[in-house]
C-alpha positions as CSV (number, residue, x, y, z in Angstrom):
1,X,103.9,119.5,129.4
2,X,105.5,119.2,126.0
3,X,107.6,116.3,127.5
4,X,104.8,114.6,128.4
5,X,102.9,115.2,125.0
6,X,105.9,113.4,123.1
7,X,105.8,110.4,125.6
8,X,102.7,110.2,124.6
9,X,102.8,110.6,121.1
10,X,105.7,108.5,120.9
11,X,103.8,105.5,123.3
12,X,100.5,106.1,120.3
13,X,102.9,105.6,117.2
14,X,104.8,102.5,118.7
15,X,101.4,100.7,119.7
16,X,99.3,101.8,117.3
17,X,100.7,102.5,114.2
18,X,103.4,99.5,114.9
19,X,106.4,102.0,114.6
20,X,109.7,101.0,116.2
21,X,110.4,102.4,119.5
22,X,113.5,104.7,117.7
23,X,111.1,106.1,115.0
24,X,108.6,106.6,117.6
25,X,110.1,108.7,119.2
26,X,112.3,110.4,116.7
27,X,108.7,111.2,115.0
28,X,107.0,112.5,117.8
29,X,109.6,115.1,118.6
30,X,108.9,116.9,115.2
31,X,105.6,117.7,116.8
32,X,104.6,120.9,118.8
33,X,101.0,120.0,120.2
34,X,97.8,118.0,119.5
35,X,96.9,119.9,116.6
36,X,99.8,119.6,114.8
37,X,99.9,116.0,114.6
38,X,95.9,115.6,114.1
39,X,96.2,117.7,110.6
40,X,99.2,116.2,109.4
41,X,98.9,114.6,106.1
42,X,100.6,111.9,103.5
43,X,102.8,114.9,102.4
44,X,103.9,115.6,105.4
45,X,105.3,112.7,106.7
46,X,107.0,111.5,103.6
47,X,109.1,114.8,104.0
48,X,110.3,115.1,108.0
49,X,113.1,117.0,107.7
50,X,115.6,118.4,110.0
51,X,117.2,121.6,111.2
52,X,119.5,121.2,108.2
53,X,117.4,120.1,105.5
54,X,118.0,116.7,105.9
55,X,115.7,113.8,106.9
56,X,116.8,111.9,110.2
57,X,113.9,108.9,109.4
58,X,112.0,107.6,106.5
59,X,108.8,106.2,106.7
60,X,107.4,103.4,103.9
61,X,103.8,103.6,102.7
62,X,102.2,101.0,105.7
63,X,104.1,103.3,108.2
64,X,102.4,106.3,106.7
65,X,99.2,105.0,106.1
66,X,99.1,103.2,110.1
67,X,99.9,106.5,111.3
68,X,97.6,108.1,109.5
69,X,94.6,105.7,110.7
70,X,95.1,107.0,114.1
71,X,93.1,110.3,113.4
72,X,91.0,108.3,110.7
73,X,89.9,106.2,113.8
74,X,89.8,109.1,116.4
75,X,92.4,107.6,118.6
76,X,93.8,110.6,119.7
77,X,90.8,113.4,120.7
78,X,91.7,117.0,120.4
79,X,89.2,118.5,122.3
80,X,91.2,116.5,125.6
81,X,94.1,117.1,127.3
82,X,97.5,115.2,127.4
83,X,96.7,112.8,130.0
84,X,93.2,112.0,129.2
85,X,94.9,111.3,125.8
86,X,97.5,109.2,127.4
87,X,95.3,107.2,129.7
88,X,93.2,106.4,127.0
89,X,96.4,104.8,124.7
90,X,97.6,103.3,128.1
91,X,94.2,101.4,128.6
92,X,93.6,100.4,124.7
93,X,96.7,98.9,124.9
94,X,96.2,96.7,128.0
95,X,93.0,95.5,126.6
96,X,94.8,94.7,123.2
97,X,96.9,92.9,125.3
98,X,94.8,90.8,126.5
99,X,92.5,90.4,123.2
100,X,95.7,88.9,121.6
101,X,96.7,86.7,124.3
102,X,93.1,85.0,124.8
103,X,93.3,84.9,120.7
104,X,97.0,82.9,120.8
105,X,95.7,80.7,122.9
106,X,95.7,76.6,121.7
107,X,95.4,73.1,123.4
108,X,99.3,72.9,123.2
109,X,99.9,75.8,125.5
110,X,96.8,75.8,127.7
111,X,98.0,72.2,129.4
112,X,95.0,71.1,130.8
113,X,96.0,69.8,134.2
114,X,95.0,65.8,134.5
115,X,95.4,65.6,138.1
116,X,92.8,68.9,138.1
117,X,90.6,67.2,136.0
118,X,90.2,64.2,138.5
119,X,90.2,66.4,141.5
120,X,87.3,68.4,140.4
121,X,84.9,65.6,138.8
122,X,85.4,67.0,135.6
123,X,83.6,64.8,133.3
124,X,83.1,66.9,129.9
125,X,85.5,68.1,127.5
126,X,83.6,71.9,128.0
127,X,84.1,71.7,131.3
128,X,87.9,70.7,131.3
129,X,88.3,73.5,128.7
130,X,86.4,76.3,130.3
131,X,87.9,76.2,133.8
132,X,91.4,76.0,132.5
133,X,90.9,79.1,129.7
134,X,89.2,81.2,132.8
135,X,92.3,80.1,135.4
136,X,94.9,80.8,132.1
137,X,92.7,84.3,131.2
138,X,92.7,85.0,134.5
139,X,96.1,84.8,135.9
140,X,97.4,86.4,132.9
141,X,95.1,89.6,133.1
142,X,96.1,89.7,136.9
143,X,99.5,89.6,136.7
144,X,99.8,92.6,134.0
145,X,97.2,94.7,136.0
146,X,99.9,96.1,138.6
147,X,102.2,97.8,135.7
148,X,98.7,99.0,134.1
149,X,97.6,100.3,136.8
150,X,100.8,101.9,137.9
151,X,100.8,103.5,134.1
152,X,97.4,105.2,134.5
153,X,98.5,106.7,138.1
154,X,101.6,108.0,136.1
155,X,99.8,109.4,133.5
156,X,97.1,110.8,135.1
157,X,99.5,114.1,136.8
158,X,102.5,116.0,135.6
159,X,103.7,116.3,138.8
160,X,103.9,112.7,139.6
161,X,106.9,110.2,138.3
162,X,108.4,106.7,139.4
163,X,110.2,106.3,142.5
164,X,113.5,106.4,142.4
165,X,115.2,102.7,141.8
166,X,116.3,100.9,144.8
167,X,114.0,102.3,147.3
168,X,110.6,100.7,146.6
169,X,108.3,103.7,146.5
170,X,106.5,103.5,143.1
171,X,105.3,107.1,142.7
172,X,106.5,110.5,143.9
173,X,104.6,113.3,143.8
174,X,105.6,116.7,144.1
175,X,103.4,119.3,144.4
176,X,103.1,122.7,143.8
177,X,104.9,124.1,147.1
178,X,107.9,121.6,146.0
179,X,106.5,119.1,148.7
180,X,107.5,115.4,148.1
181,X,105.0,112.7,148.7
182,X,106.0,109.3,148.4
183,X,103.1,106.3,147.4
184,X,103.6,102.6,147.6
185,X,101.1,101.4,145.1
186,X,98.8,98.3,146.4
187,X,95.9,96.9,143.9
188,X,93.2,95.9,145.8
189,X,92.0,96.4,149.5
190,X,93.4,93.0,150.5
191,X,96.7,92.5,148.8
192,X,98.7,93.6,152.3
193,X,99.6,91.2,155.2
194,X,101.1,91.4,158.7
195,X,105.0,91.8,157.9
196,X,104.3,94.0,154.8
197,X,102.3,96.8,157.1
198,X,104.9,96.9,159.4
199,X,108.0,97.1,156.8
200,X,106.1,100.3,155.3
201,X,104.8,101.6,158.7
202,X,108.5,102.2,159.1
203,X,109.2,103.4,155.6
204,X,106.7,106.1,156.0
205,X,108.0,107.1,159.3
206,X,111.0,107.7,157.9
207,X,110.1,110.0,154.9
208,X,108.2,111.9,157.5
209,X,110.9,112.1,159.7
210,X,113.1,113.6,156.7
211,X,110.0,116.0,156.3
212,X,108.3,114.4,153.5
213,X,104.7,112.7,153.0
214,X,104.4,109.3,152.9
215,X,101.4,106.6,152.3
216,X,100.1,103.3,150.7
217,X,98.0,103.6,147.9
218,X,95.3,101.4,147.4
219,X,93.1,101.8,143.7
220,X,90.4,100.9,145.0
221,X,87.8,100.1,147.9
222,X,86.7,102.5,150.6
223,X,88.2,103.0,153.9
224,X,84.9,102.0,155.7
225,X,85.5,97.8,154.1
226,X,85.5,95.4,156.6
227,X,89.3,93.5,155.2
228,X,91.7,91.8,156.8
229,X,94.3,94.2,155.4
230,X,92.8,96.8,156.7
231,X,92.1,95.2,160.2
232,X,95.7,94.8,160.4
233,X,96.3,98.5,159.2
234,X,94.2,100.0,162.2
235,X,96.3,98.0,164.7
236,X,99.8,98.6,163.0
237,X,99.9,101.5,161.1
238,X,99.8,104.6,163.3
239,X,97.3,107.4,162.3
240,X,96.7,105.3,159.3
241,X,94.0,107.1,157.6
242,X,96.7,110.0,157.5
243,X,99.1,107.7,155.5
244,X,96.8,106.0,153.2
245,X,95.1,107.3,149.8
246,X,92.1,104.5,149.3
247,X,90.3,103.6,146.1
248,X,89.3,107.6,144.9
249,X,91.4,109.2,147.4
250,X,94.6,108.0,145.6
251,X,93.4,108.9,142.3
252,X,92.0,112.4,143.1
253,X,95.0,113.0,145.3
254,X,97.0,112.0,142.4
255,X,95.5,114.3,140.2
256,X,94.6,117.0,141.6
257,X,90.7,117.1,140.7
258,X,88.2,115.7,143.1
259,X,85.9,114.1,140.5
260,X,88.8,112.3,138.4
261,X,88.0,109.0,139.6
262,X,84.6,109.6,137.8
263,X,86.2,111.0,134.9
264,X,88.9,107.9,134.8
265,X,86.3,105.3,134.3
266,X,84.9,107.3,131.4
267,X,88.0,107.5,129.5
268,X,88.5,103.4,130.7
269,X,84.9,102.7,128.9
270,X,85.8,105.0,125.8
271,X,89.3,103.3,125.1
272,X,87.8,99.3,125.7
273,X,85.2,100.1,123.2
274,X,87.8,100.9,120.0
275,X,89.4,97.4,120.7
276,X,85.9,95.7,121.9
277,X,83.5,97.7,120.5
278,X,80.1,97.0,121.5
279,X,81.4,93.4,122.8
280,X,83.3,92.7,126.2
281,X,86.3,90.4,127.0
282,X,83.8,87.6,127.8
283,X,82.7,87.6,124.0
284,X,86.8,86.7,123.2
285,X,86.8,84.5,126.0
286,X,83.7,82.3,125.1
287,X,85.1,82.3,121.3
288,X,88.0,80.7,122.4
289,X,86.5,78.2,124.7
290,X,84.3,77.1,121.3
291,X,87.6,77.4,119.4
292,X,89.5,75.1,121.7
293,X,87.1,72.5,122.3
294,X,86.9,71.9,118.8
295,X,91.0,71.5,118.8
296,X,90.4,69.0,121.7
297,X,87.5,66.9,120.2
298,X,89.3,67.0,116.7
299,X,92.4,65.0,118.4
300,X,90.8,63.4,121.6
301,X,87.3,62.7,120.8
302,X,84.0,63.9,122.8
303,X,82.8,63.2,126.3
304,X,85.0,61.0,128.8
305,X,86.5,58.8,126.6
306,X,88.0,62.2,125.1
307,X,89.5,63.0,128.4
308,X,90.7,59.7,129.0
309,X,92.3,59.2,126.0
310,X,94.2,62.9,126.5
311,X,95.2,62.2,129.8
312,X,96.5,58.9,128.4
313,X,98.7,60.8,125.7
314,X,100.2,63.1,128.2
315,X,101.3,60.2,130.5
């Protein structure tokens, strides 16, 4: 446990008080428990010293003062655990993420696509700009979701870590008779095909065969939806409701409480509002759809003639 309180610790300072990695980590090790670093003061951290009286990092006033914001602003809760803690610095930094890349958007790198434009009859400059920021937005948030999603599975059990390199499985589980479990992670209840089934129907014989537990993990969805993937699953994958985990299955498997999955969602709400607030993602979205558009109009001009005369300047 006291491992995984310094990952996390250490994960909190990086992201949140903007320490390097290094200091991170060298900082979170002078720690013992939640408590300890929620009533730590100025003081405190202007004098880390070590076993011999000497001090292995040194901290400037904005270092000290971001790190002490973090219990000004309540990121880190002391009546929760470890993992709720982590999950909740896990998920504020995904949706930072994604707050900063929707903000650093511009015309430049957003690239309306001309041949998009005529395709789809798009005849205003709003409309040019709003489906390209959603398709941008979108595939962006999409393709970071796997590694979050992976990171909340990780954090949510001390008994689960990454699969070893090399061999594909993302988590491994083992639990408290010394039992391995093996889980290929999956994000939605569609993401598997044909060939894919197959290749893991054999990977999970295998473990099996070597006396281990294998499955595919899918975060969400229930076993009773009517998918193609999981069309192909009941044809291809033997006993398969033995070797998947589907939508709360995984998570309460992973953690080892039945009502996690309900608990998860909580913490997910809880961490989104101290980067959103009372506001959602669509809020930054639509800001930077007004922002944009007035970049286009201020170069191109309004209505068709705008979009004529940028598609005419990128040709």
């Amino acid at each position: 446990m006291n491992e995984k309180f310094h990952e996390m610790l250490s994960f909190i300072l990086e992201f949140d008080a903007g320490l390097t990695k290094g200091k991170a980590r060298t900082l979170a090790s002078f720690f013992g428990n939640l408590r300890d670093f929620i009533d730590v003061n100025e003081e405190d951290l202007k004098n880390v010293k070590g076993i011999k009286g000497k001090r292995p990092l040194i901290l400037n006033n904005n270092e000290v003062e971001n790190i002490l914001s973090i219990n000004k602003k309540g990121l880190i809760n002391g009546s929760e655990d470890i993992n709720n803690n982590y999950i909740c610095a896990i998920s504020r930094a995904f949706t930072k993420r994604q707050v900063d890349m929707i903000r650093s958007l511009t015309l430049d790198n957003l690239n309306p696509n001309p041949f998009l434009i005529k395709t789809l009859n798009l005849k205003s400059v709003e409309e040019v700009i709003k489906i390209n920021i959603y398709m941008a937005t979108t595939r962006s948030i999409v393709t970071s979701m796997g590694f979050f999603i992976e990171n909340l599975l990780l954090g949510s059990s001390d008994s689960v870590t990454k699969g070893p390199r090399g061999e594909g499985w993302d988590l491994l589980k083992i639990d408290n008779k010394s039992k391995k479990h093996w889980v290929q992670i999956k994000s939605g209840p569609n993401d598997m095909d044909k060939d894919q089934i197959v290749y893991w129907a054999e990977k999970i014989e295998q473990k099996i065969l070597e006396g281990d537990k294998a499955y595919i993990g899918i975060t969400y969805g229930k076993r009773s939806n009517n998918t193609v993937t999981f069309g192909i699953m009941r044809q291809l994958l033997p006993d398969w409701e033995m070797k998947t985990l589907i939508g709360r299955e995984l998570w309460d498997f992973i953690s080892d409480d039945p009502h996690y999955h309900q608990k998860l969602f909580q913490i997910l709400q809880n961490s989104s509002e101290q980067i959103l607030q009372m506001n959602s993602i669509y809020n930054e979205i639509e800001c930077c759809i007004e922002r944009i558009i007035n970049e286009f109009t201020s170069i191109y001009g309004n209505g068709s003639e705008g979009i004529s005369k940028y598609i005419e300047n990128i040709f």
